[in-house]
C-alpha positions in Angstrom: -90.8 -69.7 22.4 -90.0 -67.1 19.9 -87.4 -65.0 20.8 -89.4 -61.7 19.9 -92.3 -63.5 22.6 -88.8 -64.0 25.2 -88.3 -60.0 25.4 -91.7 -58.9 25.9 -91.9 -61.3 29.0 -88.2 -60.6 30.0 -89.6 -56.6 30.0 -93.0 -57.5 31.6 -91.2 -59.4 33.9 -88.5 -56.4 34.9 -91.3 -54.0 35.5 -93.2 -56.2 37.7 -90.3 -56.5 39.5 -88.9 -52.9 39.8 -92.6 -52.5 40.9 -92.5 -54.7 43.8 -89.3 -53.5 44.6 -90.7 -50.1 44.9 -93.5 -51.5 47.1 -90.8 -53.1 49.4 -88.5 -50.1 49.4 -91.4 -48.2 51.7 -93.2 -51.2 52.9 -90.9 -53.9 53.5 -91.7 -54.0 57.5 -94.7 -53.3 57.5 -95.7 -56.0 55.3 -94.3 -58.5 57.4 -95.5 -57.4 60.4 -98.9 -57.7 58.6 -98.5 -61.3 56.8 -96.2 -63.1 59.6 -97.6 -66.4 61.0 -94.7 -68.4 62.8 -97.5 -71.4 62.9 -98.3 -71.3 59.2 -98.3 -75.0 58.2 -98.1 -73.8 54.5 -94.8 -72.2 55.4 -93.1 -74.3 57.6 -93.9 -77.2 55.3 -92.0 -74.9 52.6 -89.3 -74.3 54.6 -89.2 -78.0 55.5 -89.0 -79.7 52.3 -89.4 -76.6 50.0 -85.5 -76.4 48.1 -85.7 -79.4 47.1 -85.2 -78.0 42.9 -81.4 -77.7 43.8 -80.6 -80.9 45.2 -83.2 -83.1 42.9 -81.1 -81.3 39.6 -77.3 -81.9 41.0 -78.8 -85.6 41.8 -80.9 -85.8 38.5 -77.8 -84.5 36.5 -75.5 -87.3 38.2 -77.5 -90.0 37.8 -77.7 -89.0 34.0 -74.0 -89.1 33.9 -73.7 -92.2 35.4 -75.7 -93.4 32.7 -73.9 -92.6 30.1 -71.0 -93.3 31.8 -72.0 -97.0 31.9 -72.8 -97.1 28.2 -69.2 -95.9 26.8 -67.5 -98.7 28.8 -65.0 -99.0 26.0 -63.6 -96.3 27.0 -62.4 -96.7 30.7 -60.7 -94.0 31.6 -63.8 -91.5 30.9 -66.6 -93.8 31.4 -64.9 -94.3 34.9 -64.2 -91.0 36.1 -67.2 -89.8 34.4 -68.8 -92.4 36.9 -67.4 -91.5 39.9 -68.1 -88.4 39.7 -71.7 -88.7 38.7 -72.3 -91.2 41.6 -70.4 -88.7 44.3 -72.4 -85.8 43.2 -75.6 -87.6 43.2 -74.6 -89.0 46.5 -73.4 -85.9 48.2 -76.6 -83.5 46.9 -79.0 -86.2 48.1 -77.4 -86.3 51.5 -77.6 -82.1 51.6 -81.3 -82.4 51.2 -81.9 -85.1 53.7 -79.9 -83.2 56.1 -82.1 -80.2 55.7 -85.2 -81.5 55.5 -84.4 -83.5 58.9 -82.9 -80.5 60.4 -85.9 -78.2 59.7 -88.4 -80.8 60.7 -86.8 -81.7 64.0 -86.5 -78.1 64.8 -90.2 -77.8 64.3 -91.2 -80.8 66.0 -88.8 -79.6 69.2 -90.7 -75.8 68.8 -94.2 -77.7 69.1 -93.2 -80.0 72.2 -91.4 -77.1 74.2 -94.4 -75.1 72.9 -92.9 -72.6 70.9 -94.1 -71.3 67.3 -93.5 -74.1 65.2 -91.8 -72.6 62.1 -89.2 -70.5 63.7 -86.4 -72.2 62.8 -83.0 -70.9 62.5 -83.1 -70.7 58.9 -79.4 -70.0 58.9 -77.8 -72.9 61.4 -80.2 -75.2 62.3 -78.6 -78.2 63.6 -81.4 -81.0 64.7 -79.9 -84.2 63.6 -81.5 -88.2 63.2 -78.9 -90.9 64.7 -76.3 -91.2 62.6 -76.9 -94.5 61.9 -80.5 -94.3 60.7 -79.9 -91.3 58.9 -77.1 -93.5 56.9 -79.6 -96.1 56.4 -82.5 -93.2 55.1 -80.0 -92.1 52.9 -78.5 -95.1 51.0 -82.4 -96.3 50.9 -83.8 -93.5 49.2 -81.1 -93.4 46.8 -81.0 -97.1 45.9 -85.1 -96.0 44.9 -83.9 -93.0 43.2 -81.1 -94.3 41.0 -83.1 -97.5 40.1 -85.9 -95.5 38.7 -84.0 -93.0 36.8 -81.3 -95.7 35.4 -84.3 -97.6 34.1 -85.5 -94.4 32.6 -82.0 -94.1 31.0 -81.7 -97.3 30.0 -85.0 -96.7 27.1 -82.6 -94.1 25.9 -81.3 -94.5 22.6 -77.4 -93.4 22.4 -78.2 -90.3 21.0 -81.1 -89.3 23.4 -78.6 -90.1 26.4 -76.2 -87.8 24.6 -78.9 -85.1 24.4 -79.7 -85.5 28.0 -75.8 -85.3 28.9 -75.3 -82.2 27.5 -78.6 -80.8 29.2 -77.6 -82.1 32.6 -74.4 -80.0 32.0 -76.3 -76.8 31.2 -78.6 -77.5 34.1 -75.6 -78.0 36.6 -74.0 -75.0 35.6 -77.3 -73.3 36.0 -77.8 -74.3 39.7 -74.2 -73.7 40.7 -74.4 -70.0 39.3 -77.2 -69.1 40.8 -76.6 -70.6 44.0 -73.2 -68.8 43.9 -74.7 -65.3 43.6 -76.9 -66.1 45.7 -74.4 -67.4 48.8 -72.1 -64.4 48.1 -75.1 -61.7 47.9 -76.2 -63.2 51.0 -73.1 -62.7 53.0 -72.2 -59.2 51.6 -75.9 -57.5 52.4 -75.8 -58.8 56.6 -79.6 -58.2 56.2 -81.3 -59.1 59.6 -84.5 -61.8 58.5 -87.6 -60.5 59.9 -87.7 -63.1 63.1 -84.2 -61.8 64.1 -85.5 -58.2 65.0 -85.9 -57.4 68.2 -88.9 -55.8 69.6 -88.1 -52.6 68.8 -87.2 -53.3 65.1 -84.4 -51.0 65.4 -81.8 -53.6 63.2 -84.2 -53.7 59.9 -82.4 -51.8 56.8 -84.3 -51.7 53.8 -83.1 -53.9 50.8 -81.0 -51.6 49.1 -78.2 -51.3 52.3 -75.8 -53.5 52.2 -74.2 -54.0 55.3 -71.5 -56.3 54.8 -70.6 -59.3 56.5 -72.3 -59.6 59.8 -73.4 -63.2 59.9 -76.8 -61.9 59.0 -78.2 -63.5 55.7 -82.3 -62.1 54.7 -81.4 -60.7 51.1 -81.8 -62.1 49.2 -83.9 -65.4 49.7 -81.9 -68.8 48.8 -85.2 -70.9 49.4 -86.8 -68.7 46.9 -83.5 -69.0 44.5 -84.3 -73.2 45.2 -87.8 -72.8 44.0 -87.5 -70.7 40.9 -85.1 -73.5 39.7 -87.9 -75.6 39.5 -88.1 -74.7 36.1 -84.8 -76.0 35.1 -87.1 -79.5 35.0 -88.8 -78.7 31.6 -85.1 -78.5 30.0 -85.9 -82.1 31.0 -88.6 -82.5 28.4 -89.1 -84.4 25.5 -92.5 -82.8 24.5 -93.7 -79.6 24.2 -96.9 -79.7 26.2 -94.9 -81.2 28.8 -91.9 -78.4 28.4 -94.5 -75.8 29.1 -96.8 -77.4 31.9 -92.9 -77.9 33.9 -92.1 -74.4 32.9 -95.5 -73.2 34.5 -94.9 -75.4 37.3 -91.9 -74.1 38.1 -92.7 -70.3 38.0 -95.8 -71.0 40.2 -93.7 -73.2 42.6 -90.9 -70.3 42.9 -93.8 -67.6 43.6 -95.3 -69.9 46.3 -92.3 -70.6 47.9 -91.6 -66.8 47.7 -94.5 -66.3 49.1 -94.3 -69.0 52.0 -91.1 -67.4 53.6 -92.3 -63.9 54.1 -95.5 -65.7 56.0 -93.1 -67.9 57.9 -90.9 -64.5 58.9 -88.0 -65.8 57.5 -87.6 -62.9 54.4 -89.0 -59.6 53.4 -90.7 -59.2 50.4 -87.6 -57.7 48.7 -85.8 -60.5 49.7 -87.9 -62.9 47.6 -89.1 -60.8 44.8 -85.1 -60.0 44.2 -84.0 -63.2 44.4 -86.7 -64.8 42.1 -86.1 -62.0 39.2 -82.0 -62.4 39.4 -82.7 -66.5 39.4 -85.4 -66.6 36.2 -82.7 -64.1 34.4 -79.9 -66.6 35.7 -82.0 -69.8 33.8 -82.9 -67.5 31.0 -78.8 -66.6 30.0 -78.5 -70.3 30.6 -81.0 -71.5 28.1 -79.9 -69.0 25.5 -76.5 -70.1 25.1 -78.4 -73.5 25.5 -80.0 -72.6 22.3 -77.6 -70.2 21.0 -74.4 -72.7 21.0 -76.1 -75.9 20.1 -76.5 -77.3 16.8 -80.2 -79.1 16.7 -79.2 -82.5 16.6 -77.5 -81.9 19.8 -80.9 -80.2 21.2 -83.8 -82.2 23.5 
């Protein structure tokens, strides 16, 4: 994309958001109040299984390193620790996801049987747990599957592809740990109440603009809708350009849906999502320009 074609989006894309934002500012509550549906299947299978763009990178990005760890073996002392650490990030970020997706489904599968709502879940400390034992197993099984089908994707990678790849992984990491940074820290310093936390008289909602510091409150802004809009990080991923674009588009629909899905599910107000989707897309877009900007293009995908 041209980088003329880049600003006109960037500025659609800002007044679409301060537009929504506006919306929020006077009808934040009331939306929710509106839209909220604690049984929506469409968002508690979001909320289940829905951040998986953050995990699926850190492990995607390890495995790569491994990779290209294992083809420099000459050189031991990199190729090793460049190993280790590819195999304990892929390891750890794969475990994170299994442990939410099995917290958030137990915690719906104990709301139907006690026959409460089944997506309010405590978004914030959830802590329904497999056996340790077969969640050990689940893990190392799914990522013997994982890291055999993205080594043998590796391994049809010339030396200079694998480099290419390398130095995207690196850009994408950096990407996700940023944003998931600002995210974490935003979170803590607003103390927003989420939408199911309010009591019935609503008295604790604040609109999006008042911070009020750290409370152990986390609404604003929305770190499933952060996870989502990363989803377009995959089409750095791409070879091809049909394909760059259909993961782009992908990705921007997938962050709006999961946006979408948390203020049905009760979990976020609309400023909560629409925020944290705008900051994340300008997050990826600094990252891709100095992607662009500091690489030479034989280095490039």
């Amino acid at each position: 994309m041209e980088y003329s074609a880049k600003k006109k989006l960037f500025l659609v894309s800002a007044i679409i958001c301060v537009i929504l934002l506006l919306i929020a500012s006077f009808g934040d509550l009331a939306i929710s109040n509106t839209i909220i549906n604690y049984n929506s299947i469409f968002g508690t299978i979001f909320q289940t299984f829905g951040e998986f763009p953050v995990y699926c990178i850190f492990v995607l990005c390890g495995e790569i390193a491994m990779a290209y760890a294992l083809r420099h073996l000459d050189e031991m002392l990199f190729s090793s620790v460049l190993f280790i650490g590819g195999l304990s990030l892929s390891l750890w970020q794969l475990k994170q996801y299994l442990n939410e997706i099995e917290s958030y489904a137990l915690s719906a599968l104990s709301n139907i049987h006690s026959g409460k709502d089944m997506g309010l879940a405590n978004s914030d400390a959830a802590t329904a747990k497999l056996s340790v034992g077969i969640a050990i197993a689940l893990w190392l099984v799914v990522y013997i599957i994982i890291t055999a089908l993205i080594q043998y994707w590796m391994a049809k990678k010339d030396n200079t592809q694998l480099t290419r790849y390398l130095i995207v992984a690196v850009f994408a990491s950096l990407t996700v740990w940023f944003a998931l940074e600002v995210n974490l820290t935003l979170k803590d310093a607003w103390g927003r109440v989420r939408p199911y936390e309010l009591s019935a008289s609503q008295k604790e909602f604040t609109p999006w603009f008042h911070p009020n510091g750290v409370n152990g409150h986390k609404s604003f802004p929305s770190g499933h809708t952060m996870a989502g809009t990363l989803c377009i990080v995959f089409s750095w991923f791409a070879t091809q350009p049909k394909w760059h674009k259909r993961l782009w588009v992908t990705g921007i629909v997938y962050g709006i849906l999961l946006g979408v899905s948390r203020v049905i599910i009760g979990a976020h107000f609309l400023s909560d999502v629409t925020f944290s989707f705008f900051l994340t897309a300008t997050i990826i877009f600094v990252m891709r320009e100095l992607y662009d900007r500091l690489l030479s293009d034989d280095l490039k995908m």
